[in-house]
C-alpha positions as CSV (number, residue, x, y, z in Angstrom):
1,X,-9.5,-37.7,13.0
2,X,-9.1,-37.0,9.3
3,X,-11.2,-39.1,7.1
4,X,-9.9,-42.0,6.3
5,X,-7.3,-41.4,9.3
6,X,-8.0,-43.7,12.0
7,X,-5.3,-41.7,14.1
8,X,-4.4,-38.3,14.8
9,X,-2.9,-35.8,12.1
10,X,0.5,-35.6,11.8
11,X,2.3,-32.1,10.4
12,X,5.9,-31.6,9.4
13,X,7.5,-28.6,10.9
14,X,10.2,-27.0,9.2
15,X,11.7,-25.2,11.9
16,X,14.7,-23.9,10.4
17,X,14.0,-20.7,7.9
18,X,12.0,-18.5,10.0
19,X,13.2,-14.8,10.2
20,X,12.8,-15.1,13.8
21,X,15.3,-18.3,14.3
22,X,14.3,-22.0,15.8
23,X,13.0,-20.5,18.5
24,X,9.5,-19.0,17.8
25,X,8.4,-22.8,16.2
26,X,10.2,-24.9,19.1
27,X,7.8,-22.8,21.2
28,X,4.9,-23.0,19.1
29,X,5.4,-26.9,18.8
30,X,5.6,-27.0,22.4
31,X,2.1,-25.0,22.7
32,X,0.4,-27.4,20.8
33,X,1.4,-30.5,22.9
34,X,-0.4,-29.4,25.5
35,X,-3.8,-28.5,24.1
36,X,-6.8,-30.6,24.7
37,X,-6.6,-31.7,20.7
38,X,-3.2,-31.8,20.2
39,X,-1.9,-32.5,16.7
40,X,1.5,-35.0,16.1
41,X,4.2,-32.5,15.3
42,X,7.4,-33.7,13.5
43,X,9.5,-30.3,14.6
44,X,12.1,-30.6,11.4
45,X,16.0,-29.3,11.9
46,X,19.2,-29.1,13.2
47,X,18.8,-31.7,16.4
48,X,20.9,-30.2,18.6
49,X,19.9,-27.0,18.5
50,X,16.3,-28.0,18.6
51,X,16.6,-29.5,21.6
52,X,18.2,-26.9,23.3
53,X,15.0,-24.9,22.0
54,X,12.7,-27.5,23.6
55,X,14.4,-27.9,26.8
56,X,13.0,-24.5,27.8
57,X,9.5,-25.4,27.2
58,X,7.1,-27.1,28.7
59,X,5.6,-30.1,26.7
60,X,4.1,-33.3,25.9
61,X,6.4,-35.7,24.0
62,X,4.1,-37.9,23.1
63,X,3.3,-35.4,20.8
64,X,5.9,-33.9,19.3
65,X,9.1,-36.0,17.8
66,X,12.8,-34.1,16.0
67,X,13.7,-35.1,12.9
68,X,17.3,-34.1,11.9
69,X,18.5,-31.8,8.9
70,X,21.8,-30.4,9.3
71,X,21.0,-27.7,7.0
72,X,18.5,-25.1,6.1
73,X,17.8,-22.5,3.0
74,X,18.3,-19.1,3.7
75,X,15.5,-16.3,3.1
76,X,17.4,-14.6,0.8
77,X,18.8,-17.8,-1.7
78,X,17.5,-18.6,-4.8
79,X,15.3,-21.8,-4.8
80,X,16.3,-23.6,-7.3
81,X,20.2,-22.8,-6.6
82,X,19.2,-23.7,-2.8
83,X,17.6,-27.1,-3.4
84,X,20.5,-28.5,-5.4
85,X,23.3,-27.3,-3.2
86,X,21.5,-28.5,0.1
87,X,20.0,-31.4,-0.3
88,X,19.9,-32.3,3.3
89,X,18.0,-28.9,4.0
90,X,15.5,-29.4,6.8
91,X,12.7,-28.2,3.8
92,X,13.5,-31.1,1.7
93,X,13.5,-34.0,4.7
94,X,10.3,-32.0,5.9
95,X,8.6,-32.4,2.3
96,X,9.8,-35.9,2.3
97,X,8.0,-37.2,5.9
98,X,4.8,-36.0,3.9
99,X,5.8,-37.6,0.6
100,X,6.5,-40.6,2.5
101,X,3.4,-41.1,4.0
102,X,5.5,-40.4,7.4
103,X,3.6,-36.9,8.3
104,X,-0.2,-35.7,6.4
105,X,1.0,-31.7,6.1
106,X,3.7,-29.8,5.5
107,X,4.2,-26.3,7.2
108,X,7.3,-23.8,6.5
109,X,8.0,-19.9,7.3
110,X,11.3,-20.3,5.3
111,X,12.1,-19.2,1.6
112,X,8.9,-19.0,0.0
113,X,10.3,-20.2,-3.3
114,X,11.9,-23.3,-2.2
115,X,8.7,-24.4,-0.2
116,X,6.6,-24.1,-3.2
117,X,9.4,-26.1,-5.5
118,X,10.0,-29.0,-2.7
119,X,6.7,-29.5,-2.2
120,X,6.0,-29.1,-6.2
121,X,8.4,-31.5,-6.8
122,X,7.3,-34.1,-4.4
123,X,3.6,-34.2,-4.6
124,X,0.8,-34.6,-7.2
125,X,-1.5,-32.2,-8.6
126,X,-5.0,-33.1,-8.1
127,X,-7.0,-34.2,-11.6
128,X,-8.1,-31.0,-13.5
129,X,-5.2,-28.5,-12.1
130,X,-3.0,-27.1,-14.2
131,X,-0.8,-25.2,-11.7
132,X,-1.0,-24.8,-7.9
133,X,-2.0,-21.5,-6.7
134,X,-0.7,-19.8,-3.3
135,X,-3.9,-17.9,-1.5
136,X,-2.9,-15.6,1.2
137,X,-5.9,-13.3,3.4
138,X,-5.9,-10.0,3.7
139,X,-7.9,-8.1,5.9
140,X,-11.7,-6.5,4.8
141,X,-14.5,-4.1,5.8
142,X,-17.0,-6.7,5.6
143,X,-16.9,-10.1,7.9
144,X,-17.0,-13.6,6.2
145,X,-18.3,-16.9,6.8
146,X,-19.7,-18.0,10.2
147,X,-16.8,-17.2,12.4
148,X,-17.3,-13.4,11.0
149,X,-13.8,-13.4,9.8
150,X,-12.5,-10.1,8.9
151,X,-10.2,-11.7,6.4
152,X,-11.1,-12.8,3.0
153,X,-8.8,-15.1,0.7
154,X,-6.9,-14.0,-2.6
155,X,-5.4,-16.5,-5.1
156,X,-3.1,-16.2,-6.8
157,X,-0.2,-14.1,-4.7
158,X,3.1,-15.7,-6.5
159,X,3.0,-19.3,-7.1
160,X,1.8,-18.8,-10.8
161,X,2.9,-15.6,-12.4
162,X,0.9,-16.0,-15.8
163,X,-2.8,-17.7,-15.1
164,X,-4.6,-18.9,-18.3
165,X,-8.6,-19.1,-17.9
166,X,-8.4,-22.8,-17.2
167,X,-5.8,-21.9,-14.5
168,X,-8.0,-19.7,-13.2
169,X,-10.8,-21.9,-13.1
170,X,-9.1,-24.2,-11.0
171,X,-7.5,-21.5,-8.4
172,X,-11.3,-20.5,-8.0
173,X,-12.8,-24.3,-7.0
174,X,-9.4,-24.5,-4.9
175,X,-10.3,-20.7,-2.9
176,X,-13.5,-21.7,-2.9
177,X,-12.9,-25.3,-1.2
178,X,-10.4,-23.4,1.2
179,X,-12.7,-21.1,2.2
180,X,-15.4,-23.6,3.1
181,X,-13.2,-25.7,5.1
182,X,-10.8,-22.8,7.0
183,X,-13.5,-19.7,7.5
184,X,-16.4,-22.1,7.8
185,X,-18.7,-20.4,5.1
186,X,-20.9,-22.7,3.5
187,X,-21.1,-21.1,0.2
188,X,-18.4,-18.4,-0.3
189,X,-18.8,-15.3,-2.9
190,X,-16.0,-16.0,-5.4
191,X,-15.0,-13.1,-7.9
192,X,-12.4,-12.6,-10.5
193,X,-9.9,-9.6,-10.0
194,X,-10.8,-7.3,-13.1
195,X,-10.8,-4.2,-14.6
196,X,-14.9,-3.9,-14.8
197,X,-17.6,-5.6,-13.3
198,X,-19.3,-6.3,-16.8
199,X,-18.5,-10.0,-18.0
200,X,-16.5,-8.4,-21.1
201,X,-13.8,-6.8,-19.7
202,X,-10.9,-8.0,-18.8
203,X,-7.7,-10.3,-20.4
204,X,-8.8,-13.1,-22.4
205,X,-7.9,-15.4,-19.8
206,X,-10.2,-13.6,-17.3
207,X,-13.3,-13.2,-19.9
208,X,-12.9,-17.1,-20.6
209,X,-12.5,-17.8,-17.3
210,X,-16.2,-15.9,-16.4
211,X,-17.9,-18.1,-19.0
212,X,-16.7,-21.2,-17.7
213,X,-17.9,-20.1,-14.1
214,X,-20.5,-18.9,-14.4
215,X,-22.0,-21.8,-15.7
216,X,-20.1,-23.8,-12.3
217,X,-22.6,-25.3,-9.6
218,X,-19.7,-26.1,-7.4
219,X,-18.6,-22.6,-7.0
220,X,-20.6,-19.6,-5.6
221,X,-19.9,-17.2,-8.4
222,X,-20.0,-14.0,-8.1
223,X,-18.7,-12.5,-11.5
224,X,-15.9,-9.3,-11.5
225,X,-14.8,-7.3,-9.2
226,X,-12.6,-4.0,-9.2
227,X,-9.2,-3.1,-7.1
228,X,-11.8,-0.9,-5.1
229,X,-13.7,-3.8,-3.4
230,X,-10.5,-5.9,-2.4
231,X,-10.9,-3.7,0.8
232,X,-14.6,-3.5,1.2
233,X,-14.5,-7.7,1.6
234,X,-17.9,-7.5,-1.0
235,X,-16.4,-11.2,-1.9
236,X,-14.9,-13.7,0.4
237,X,-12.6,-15.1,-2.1
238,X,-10.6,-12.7,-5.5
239,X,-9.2,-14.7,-7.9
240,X,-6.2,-13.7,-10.0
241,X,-2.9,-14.6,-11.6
242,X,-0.4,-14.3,-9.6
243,X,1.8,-11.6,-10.7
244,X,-1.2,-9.2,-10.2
245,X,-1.9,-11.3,-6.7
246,X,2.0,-10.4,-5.6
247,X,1.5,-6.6,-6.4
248,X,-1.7,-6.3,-4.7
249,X,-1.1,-8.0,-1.6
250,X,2.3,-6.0,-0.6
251,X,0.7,-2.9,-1.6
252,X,-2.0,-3.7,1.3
253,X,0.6,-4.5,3.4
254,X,2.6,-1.3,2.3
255,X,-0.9,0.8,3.4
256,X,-1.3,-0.8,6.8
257,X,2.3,-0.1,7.5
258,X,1.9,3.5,6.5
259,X,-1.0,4.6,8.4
260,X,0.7,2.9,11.3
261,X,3.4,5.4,10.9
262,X,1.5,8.0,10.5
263,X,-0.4,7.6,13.8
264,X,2.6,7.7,15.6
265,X,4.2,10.5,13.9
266,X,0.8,12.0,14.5
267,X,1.2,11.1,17.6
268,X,4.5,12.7,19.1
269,X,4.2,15.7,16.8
270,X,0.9,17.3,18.4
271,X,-0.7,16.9,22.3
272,X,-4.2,17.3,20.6
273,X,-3.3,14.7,18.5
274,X,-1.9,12.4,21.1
275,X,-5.2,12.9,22.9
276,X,-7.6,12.0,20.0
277,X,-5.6,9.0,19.2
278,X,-5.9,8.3,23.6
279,X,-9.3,8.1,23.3
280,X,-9.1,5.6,20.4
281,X,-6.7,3.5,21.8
282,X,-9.6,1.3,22.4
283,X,-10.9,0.7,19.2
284,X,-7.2,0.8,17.5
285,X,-6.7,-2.2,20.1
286,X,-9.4,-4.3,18.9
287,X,-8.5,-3.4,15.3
288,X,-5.4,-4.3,15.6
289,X,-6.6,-7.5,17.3
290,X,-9.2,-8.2,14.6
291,X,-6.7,-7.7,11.6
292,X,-3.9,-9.9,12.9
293,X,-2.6,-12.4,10.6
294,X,-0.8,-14.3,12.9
295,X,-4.3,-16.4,14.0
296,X,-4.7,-17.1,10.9
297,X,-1.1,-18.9,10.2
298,X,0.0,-18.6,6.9
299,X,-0.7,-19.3,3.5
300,X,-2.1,-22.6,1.8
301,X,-0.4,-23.9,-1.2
302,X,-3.6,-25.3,-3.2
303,X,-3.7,-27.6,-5.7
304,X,-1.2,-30.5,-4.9
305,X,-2.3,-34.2,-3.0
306,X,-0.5,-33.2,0.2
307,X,-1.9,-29.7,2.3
308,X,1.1,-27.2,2.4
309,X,1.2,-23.8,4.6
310,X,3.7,-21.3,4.2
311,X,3.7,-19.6,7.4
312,X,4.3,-15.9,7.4
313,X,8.4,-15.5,7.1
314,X,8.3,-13.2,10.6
315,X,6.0,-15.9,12.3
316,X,5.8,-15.8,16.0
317,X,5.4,-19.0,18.1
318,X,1.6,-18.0,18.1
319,X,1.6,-17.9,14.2
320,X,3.5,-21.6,13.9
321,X,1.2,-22.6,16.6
322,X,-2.0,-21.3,14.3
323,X,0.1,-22.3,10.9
324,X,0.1,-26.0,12.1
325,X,-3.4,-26.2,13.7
326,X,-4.4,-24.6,10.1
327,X,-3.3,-27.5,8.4
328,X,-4.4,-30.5,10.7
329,X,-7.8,-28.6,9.9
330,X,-7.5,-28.7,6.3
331,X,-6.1,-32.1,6.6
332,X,-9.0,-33.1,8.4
333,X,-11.8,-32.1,6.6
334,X,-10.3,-33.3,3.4
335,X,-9.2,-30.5,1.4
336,X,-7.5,-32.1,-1.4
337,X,-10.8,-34.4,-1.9
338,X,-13.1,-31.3,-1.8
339,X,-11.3,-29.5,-4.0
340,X,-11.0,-32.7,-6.0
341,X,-14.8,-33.1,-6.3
342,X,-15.5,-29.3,-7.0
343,X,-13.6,-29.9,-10.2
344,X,-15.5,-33.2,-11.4
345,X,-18.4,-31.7,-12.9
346,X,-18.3,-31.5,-17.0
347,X,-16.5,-29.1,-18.0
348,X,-15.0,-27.8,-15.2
349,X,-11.6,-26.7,-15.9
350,X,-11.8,-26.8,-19.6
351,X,-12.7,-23.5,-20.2
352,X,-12.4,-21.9,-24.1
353,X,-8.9,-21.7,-25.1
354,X,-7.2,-18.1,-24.6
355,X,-4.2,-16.8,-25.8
């Protein structure tokens, strides 16, 4: 039970703007039913279809109720443009069950604009944010938190192109908060992404930003860090505006797509390197295992009253699964009211003024 929640956590589902169809978050609905905690799922979309979905699944229905939208947003619309023209889109009846007080979480693999705009324009901000901050993970030499992730958190990736340095105070409580609650690390390293590791260097924004938290009990500061250690994992969370976020994060994905293709170019070009690459099926295996984003369901949207996930546009039913039971978790241990109290103290959030 959440706190406060004398019943169990209820998500909204949109199930309409995946790249993979209805299909993959019917099935990863259905999954969920049937756990031994189940969370209340409120599957979001064209009725008909999702129950054509469903009737090929096995599932508990006391746990999982359709909620009509006869239209959707496709990946490739503009968000604003799309939200105006489709007002019944299942995104915006999705954003509404939470607004509504009818579902606690909203989770969507469609357009990532339009999920950040429907849920911007329906919930809050909590006290002492500016702007709400999408944090995405990425994968890391080092392990974090208890669980020994192999994924650490970066904020912003696209939600707020231009940070100032009280902007980026508040994305570094919100990571920070996140990180407690999802990776179960007590007191998470957080760093801003810089050019230097000396306090000096960097934008305004970011050398403001340093003064303010370093001087922070609520977050585990720990000062700049370089492009280099993004993929060492030296910090558990890198904070950032989110142009700089966006670039980073698809140029990681852009690497681990590469050497993928290299391996198997590597691979039906020579036998001697088919047979070196035999013997480390093994360990490519468990790599491959370790670094997959799809346990880890998607991306929070921090900073607003209501917990929001964008799941990963080419989620599997496995990833919605992971993308909703990310957000009952978040939901409850109270991440709005953590992130809430790790802005309180004096000060925080009011950093120097920057240009």
């Amino acid at each position: 039970m959440s706190p406060g929640l004398e019943r169990p956590v209820r998500v909204a589902l949109d199930a309409m703007g995946g790249d993979e169809g209805l299909a993959a978050a019917v099935e990863g609905a259905a999954r969920l039913t049937t756990e031994d905690r189940p969370v209340q799922v409120l599957l979001v979309g064209d009725e008909p279809q999702l129950s054509a979905a469903l009737a090929q699944q096995r599932y508990d229905p006391a746990w999982l109720q359709l909620v009509h939208a006869h239209d959707w947003v496709r990946q490739d619309e503009k968000p604003h443009e799309a939200l105006e023209r489709r007002p019944q889109a299942s995104i915006h009846v999705a954003a509404d069950l939470v607004k509504q007080g009818h579902a606690d979480a909203l989770v969507s693999a469609g357009n990532t604009g339009c999920t950040v705009l429907a849920a911007s324009q329906r919930f809050e901000r909590l006290p002492g944010i500016r702007r709400a901050a999408l944090a995405s993970v990425y994968p890391t030499e080092q392990r974090h938190g208890e669980r020994g992730d192999p994924f650490a958190l970066m904020l912003d990736v696209g939600a707020t192109l231009n940070a100032s340095a009280e902007d980026l105070v508040g994305f570094a409580v919100m990571g920070s908060a996140y990180a407690r609650i999802i990776s179960d690390n007590p007191a998470p390293r957080v760093a801003l992404l810089s050019n230097g590791t000396e306090p000096t260097k960097g934008t305004p924004a970011i050398i403001a930003a340093h003064q303010v938290l370093a001087g922070m009990r609520s977050v585990n500061f720990a000062g700049n860090v370089e492009g280099l250690d993004i993929p060492r994992g030296s910090v558990d969370v890198i904070v950032t505006e989110g142009f700089l976020g966006n670039v980073v994060l698809k140029m990681l994905e852009g690497v681990s797509e590469v050497v993928v293709d290299l391996a198997r170019d590597a691979y039906a070009r020579k036998f001697l390197y088919r047979m070196g690459l035999t013997m480390l099926s093994q360990g490519i295996r468990q790599l491959r295992t370790m670094t997959d984003w799809k346990q880890y369901g998607g991306a929070p949207l921090l900073g607003l009253d209501h917990v929001v996930i964008k799941a990963h546009g080419r989620s599997n039913a496995r990833a919605f699964r992971n993308a909703v039971k990310v957000a009952a978790k978040a939901v409850d241990r109270d991440l709005a009211g953590q992130i809430r109290a790790g802005m309180s103290p004096p000060g925080a959030g009011q950093p120097p003024s920057s240009p």
